[in-house]
C-alpha positions as CSV (number, residue, x, y, z in Angstrom):
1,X,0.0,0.0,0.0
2,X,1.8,3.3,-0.9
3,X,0.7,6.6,0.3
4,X,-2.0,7.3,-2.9
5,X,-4.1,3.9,-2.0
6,X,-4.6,5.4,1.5
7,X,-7.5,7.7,2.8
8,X,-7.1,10.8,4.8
9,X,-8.7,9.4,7.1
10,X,-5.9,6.7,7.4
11,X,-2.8,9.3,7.2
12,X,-4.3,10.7,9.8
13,X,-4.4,7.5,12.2
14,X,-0.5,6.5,11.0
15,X,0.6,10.1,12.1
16,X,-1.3,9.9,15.3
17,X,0.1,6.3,16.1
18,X,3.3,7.7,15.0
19,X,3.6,10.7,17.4
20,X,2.0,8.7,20.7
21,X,4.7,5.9,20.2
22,X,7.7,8.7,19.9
23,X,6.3,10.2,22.8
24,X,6.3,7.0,24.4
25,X,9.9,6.1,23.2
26,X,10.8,9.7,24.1
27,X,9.7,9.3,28.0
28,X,10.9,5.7,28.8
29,X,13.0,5.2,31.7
30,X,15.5,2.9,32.8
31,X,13.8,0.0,35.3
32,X,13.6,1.2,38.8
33,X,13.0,4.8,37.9
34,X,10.0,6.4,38.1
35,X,7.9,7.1,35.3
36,X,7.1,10.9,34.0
37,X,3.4,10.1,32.9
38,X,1.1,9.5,35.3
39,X,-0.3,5.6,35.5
40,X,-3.7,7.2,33.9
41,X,-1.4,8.5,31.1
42,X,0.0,5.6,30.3
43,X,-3.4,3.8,30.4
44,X,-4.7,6.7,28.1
45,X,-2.4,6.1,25.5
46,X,-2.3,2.8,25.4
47,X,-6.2,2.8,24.8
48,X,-5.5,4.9,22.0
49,X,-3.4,3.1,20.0
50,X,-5.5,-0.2,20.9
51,X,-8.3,1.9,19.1
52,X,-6.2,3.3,16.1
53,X,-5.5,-0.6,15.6
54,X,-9.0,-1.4,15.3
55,X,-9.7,1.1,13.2
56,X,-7.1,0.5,10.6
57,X,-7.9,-3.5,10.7
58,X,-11.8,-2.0,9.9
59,X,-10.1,0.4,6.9
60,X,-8.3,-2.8,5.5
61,X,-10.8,-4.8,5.9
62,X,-13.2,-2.6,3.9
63,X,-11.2,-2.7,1.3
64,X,-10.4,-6.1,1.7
65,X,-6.9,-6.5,2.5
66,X,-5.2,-8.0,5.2
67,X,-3.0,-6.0,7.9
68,X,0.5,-7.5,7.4
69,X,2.3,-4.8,9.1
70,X,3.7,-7.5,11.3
71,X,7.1,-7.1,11.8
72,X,9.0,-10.8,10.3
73,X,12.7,-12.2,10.9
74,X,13.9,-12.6,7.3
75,X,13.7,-16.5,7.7
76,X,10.2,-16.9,8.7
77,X,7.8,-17.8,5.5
78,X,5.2,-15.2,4.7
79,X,1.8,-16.1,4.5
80,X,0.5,-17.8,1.1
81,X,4.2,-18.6,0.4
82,X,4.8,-22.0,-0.2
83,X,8.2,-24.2,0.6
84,X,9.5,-27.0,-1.0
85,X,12.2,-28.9,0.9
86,X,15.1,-30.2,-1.2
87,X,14.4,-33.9,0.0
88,X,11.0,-34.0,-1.2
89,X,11.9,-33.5,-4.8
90,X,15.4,-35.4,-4.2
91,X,14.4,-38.7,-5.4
92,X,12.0,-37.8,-8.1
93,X,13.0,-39.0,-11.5
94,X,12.8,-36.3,-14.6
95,X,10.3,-37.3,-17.2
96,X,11.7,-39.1,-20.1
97,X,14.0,-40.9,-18.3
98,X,13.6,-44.4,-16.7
């Protein structure tokens, strides 16, 4: 999805997201210290990013697509993406030949 597919609607939710995690990054402490935002805070902004979530998994869905902004290592398969192991195809005999 590049940035002309995409409503205002869901710029706006991506910039929001963006700016409460890099506050959240931004205010993180070492453990043992105390935190600058209040407990209520923190609540706060976590139940705003669990509802800019839902709404993007709506937006996608809408248009059906799937949200695969899951971060993957670089060795895990991707979804629909099929393997073939090398000792499955190992003792298969190419046609034409006996």
């Amino acid at each position: 999805m590049n940035e002309q597919t995409i409503s205002k609607e869901e710029r706006i939710l991506r910039a929001v997201k963006f700016t409460l995690t890099s506050v959240i990054k931004d205010t993180a402490t070492t453990p043992g210290l105390k935190h600058p935002l209040s407990d209520k805070t923190i609540e706060d902004l976590r139940h705003c990013l669990v509802l800019i979530s839902e709404r993007e998994r709506e937006l996608l869905a809408d248009r059906g697509e799937a949200m695969a902004m899951r971060p993957r290592f670089v060795d895990e398969p991707t979804p629909g993406h099929a393997e073939v192991s090398l000792s499955s195809i190992k003792g298969r005999k190419k046609k034409g030949t006996s």
